[in-house]
C-alpha positions as CSV (number, residue, x, y, z in Angstrom):
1,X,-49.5,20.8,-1.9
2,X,-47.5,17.6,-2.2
3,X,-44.1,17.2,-1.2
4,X,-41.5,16.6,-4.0
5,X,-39.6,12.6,-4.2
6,X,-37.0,13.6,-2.5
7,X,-35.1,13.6,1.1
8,X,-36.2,17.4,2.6
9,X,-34.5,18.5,6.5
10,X,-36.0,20.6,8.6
11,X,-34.7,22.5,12.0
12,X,-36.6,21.5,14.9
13,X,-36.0,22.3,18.4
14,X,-32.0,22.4,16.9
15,X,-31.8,19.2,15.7
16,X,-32.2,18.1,12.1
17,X,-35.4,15.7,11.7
18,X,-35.9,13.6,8.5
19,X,-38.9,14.4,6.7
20,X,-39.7,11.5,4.8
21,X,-39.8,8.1,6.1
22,X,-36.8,5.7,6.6
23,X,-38.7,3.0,4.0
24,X,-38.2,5.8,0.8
25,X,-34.1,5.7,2.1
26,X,-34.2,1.8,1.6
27,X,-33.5,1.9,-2.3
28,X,-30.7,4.0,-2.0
29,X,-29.1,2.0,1.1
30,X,-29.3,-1.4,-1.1
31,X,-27.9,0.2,-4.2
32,X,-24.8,1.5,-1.5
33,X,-24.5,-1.9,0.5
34,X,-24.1,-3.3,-3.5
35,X,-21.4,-0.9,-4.3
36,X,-19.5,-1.0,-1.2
37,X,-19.7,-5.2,-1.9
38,X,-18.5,-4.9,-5.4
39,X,-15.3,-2.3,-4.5
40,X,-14.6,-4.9,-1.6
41,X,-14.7,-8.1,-4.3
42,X,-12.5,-6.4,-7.0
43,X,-10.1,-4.5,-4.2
44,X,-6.8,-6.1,-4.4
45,X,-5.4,-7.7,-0.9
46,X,-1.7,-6.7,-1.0
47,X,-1.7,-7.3,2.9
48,X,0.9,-9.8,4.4
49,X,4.7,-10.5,4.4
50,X,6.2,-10.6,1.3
51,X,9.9,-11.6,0.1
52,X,12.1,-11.1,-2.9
53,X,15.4,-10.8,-4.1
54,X,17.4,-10.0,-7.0
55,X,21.2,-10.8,-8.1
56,X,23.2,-7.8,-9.4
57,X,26.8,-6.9,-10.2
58,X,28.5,-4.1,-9.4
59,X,31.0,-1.8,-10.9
60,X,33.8,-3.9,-9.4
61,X,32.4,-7.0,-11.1
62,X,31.6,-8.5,-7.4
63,X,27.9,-10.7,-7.6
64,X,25.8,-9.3,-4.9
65,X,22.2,-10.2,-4.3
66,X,19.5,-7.5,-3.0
67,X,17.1,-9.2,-0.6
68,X,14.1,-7.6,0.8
69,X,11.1,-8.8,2.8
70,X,8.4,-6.8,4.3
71,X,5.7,-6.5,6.2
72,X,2.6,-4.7,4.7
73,X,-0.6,-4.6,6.9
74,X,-4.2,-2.9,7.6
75,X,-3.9,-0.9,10.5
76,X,-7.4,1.9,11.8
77,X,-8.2,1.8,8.1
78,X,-4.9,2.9,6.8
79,X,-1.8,0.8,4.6
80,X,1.2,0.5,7.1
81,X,4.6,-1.3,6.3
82,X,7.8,-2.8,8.3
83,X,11.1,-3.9,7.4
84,X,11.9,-7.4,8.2
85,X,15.0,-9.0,9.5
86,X,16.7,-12.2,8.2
87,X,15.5,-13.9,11.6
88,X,12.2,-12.7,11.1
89,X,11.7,-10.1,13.0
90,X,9.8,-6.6,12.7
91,X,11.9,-3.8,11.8
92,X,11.7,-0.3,10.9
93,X,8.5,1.4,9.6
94,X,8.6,2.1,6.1
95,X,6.6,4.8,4.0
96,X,3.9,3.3,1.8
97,X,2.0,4.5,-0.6
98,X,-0.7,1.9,-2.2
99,X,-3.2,2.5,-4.8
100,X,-5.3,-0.9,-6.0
101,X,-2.5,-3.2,-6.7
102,X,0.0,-0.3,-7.3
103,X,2.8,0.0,-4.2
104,X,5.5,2.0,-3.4
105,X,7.8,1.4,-0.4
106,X,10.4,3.9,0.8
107,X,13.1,4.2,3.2
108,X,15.5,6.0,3.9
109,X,18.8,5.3,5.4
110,X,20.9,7.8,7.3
111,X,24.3,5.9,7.2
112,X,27.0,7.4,5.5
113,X,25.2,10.3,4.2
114,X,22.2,8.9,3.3
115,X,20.6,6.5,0.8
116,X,17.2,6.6,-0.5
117,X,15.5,3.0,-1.2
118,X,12.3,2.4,-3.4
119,X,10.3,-0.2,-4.4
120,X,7.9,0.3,-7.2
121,X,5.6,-2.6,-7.6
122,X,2.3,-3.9,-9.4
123,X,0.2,-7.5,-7.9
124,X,0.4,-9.6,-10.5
125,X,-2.1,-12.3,-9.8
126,X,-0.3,-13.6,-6.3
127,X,3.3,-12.1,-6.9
128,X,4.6,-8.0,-6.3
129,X,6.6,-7.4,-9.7
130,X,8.1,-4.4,-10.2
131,X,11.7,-2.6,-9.6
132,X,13.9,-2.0,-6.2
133,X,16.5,1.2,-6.4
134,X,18.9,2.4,-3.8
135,X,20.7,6.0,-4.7
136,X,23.5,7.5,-2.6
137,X,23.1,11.2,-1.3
138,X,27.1,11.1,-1.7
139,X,28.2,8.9,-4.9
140,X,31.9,9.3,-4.9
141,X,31.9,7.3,-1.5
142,X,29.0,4.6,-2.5
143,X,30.1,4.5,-5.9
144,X,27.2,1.3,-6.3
145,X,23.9,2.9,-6.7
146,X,21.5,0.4,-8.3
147,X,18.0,-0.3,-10.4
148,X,16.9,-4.2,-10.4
149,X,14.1,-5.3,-11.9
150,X,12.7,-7.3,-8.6
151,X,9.2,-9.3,-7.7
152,X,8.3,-10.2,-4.4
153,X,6.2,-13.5,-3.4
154,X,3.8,-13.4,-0.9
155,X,5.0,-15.6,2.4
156,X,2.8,-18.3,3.5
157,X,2.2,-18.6,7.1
């Protein structure tokens, strides 16, 4: 009786033994190595250091701007992302969540009783466009809570 077209296990001596030859597996590891290559060519690189600011007024009539760079990387197979100061430097780890070209960044910032920051951002061929928000845990002392529309460009090195 001939064995079915298909990939059949067996228990030997404990150990799981392929049946069929490894030339019947090549199809299928082609048709994998030409999906894995085709996610990598669309995926959408949002690593790197990226900058952006955005001018607001609040609700004394004082001009403020909102600047924000950070530092989004690839780190053991997972999205990380840092603060970064206005000398350049590394700061505090922020919560990322990416999807494709989709990104939120969050922080949050004990002074004062807390204030919650988010970005909310799309790439947008080689620009992060989206909004930044900051909301106060206590609003009758930060009285400035604020929604910008904001984009971010990516920094050259």
């Amino acid at each position: 009786m001939a064995e079915p077209e298909r990939v059949r296990c067996a228990r030997v001596t404990g150990e799981i033994q392929l049946l069929h030859p490894p030339d019947k597996l090549l199809p299928m590891r082609s048709i994998l190595l030409l999906i894995t290559a085709a996610a990598a060519a669309f995926a959408q690189d949002i690593t790197g250091r990226w900058t952006g600011a955005a001018d607001w007024t609040d609700g004394a009539g004082v001009k403020r701007t909102q600047t924000s760079t950070v530092e989004i990387k690839m780190e053991n197979g997972k999205v990380t992302a840092h603060s970064v100061n206005a000398n350049g430097q590394i700061g505090a780890e922020l919560k990322i969540n990416a999807d494709g070209g989709n990104v939120n960044i969050y922080r949050y910032l004990t002074l004062d009783d807390g204030e919650h920051l988010r970005w909310k951002l799309e790439l947008k061929g080689d620009k992060l466009v989206g909004s930044f928000s900051a909301q106060h845990d206590r609003p009758s002392k930060w009285m400035y809570d604020r929604l910008l529309d904001f984009t971010m460009t990516r920094v050259k090195k």
